[in-house]
N, C-alpha and C positions, 0 to 999 in steps of 0.2 A: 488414489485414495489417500486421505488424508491420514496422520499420524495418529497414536494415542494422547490423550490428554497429558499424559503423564510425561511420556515418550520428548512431546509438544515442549514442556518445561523443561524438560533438561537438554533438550537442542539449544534454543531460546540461549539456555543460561552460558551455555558452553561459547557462543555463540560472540557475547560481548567478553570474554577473555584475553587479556594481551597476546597470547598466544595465539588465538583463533585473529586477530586483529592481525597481529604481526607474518602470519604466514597470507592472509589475504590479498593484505599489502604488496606484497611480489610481485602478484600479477593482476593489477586494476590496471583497467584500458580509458580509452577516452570515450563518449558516449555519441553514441552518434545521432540522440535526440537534441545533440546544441553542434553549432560550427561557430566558431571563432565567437565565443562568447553569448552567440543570439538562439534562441530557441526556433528549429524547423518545423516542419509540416510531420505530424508520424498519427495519425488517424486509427482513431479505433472506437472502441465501448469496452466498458468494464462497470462491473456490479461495486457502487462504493458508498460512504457514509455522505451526507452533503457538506460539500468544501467549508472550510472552515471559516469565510465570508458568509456563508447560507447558513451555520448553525452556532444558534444562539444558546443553548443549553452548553454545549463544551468551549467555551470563552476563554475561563480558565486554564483549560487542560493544553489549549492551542497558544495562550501568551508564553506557558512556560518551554513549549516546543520551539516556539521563535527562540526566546534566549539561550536555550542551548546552542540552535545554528547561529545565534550570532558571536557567542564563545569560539563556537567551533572557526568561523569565517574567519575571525580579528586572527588566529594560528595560521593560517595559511596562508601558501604563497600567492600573491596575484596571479590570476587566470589558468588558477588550475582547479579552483573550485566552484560552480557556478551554484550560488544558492538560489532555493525558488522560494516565489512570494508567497509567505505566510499566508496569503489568502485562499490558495492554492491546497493547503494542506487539506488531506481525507486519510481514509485507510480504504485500502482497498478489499471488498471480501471477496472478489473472485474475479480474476482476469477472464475476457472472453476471447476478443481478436483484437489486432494492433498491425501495423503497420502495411509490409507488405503483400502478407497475408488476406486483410481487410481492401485493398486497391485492387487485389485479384477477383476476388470472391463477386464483387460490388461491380468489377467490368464483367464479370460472367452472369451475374443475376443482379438484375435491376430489382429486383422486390426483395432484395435481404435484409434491407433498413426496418420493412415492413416483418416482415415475416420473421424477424428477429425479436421484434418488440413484439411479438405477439406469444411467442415461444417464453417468454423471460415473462410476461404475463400470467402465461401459465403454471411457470415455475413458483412463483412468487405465491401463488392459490394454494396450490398441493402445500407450501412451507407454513404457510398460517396458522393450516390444520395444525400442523406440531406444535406451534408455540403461543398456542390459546393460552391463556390463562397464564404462560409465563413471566417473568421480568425480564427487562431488555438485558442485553449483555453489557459488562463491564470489563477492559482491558484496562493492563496497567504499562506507563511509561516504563518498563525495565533498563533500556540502555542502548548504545550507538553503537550499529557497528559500518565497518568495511565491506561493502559488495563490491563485483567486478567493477564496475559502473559507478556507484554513488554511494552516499553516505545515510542512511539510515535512523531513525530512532522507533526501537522495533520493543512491540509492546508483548504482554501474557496477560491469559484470562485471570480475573480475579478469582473465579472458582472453576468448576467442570462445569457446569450447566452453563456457562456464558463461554465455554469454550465448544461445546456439543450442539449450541444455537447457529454458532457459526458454521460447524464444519455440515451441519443438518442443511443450512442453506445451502452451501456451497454442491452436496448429493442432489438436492434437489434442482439443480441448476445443470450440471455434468452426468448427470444420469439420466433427465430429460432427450429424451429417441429425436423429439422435433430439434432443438438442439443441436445435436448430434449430427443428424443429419442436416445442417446446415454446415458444418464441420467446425464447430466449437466445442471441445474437446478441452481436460485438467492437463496443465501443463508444468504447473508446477504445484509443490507444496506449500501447504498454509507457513508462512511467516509473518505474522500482521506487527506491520511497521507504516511512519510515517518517515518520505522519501523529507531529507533536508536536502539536499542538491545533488551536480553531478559532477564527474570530472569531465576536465575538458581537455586540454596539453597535458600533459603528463612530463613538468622539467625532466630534464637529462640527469640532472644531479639534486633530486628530491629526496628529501631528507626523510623517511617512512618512520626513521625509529622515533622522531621527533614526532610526527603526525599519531602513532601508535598511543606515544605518552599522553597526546593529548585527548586522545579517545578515552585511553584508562582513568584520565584523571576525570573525564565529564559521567564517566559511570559511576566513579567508587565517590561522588557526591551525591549523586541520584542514590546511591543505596544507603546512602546516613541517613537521609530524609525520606518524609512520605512520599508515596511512589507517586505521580500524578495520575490521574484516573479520566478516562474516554468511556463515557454511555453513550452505547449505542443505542440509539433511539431510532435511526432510519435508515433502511437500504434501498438505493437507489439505482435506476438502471440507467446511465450517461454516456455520450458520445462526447470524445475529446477528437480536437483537432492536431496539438500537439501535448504539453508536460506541463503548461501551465492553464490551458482552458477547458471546463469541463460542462458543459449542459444539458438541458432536458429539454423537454416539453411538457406544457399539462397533465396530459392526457396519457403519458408514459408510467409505466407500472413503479411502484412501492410498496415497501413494507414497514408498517410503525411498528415500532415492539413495546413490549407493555401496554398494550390498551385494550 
């Protein structure tokens, strides 16, 4: 279950502080959705905004998320950061299955693909009900942090309602029995971020306090200025192959908001 709104904000904020940066830093691993630079096979679906090549309302919001990974990239050492194509970028509102997991499920039950998209269908119906008459949700760029794995630019609702749109989706998607019983299941908590790359090698002798400062110094710009701003206007249901390919079908369920 997902957090309070409020609760939400002050994780968030705690979240991109040198301190929360610098103790992170410790223990980041290498990811093992890349080897030796090239992105693998890691298959799944997850509920997400459409890639930032497919949506032409957030333009804006996605040149200025390039810039910061390219701030970010020019600091680091060769081949220990692997950034992903700008065209690439979404925000994800709800992981479903990925990797191993997804290769088990799919040799055990040939009709999951199906019976998946039919399930997220229905979820997608029941969620509409809630957000008749509403406005889409609005997130704001707050700031970069450190995960085990990659590098982040992790955003917060502009208000409660465009935080209560998401987390209402995400109930209606994890509370669903069909669902469920296919065994997709909330695994983690909402954090809505856009991924800027991942680590790869991890140097022996990397310099973390150097990488820290430059995390603190790509926030404490973002907070002099206006924050940039992501409308959400669509949620999508997509199968990816690996961390940079994401696609649909036609005939695969959505949700517009505001209409």
């Amino acid at each position: 279950m997902d957090e309070s709104y409020q609760d939400y904000i002050n994780r968030v904020a705690r979240l991109t502080l040198p301190t929360a940066c610098s103790m992170q830093l410790q223990t980041i691993q290498h990811s093992p959705k890349f080897v030796d630079g090239k992105v693998v096979s890691f298959p799944g679906y997850s509920v997400i905004t459409p890639p930032s090549q497919e949506d032409t309302i957030n333009q804006e919001f996605y040149i200025q998320v390039e810039t910061i990974q390219q701030q970010l990239s020019q600091q680091l050492e060769t081949g220990f950061f692997i950034s992903l194509p700008a065209t690439s970028f979404h925000l994800t509102l709800a992981d479903l299955i990925w990797d191993e997991s997804y290769r088990q499920i799919i040799a055990e039950n040939p009709d999951f693909d199906r019976a998946l998209q039919q399930e997220i269908a229905a979820s997608f119906q029941q969620y509409k009900e809630f957000i008749s008459g509403k406005n889409h949700p609005t997130w704001q760029l707050w700031g970069v942090i450190a995960r085990p794995r990659a590098i982040m630019a992790c955003l917060v609702p502009k208000d409660q309602e465009s935080y209560d749109s998401v987390v209402q989706l995400r109930r209606c998607l994890y509370q669903n029995s069909g669902l469920i019983g296919l065994g997709i299941e909330q695994q983690y908590d909402l954090t809505a971020h856009i991924t800027l790359g991942y680590f790869d090698r991890i140097p022996p002798g990397l310099n973390r306090d150097r990488l820290c400062i430059a995390l603190s110094q790509i926030n404490d710009r973002l907070l002099e200025s206006e924050l940039p701003v992501l409308n959400v206007k669509e949620a999508q249901l997509r199968k990816f192959e690996d961390m940079i390919n994401y696609h649909r079908q036609p005939d695969w369920a959505t949700v517009k908001f505001g209409v």
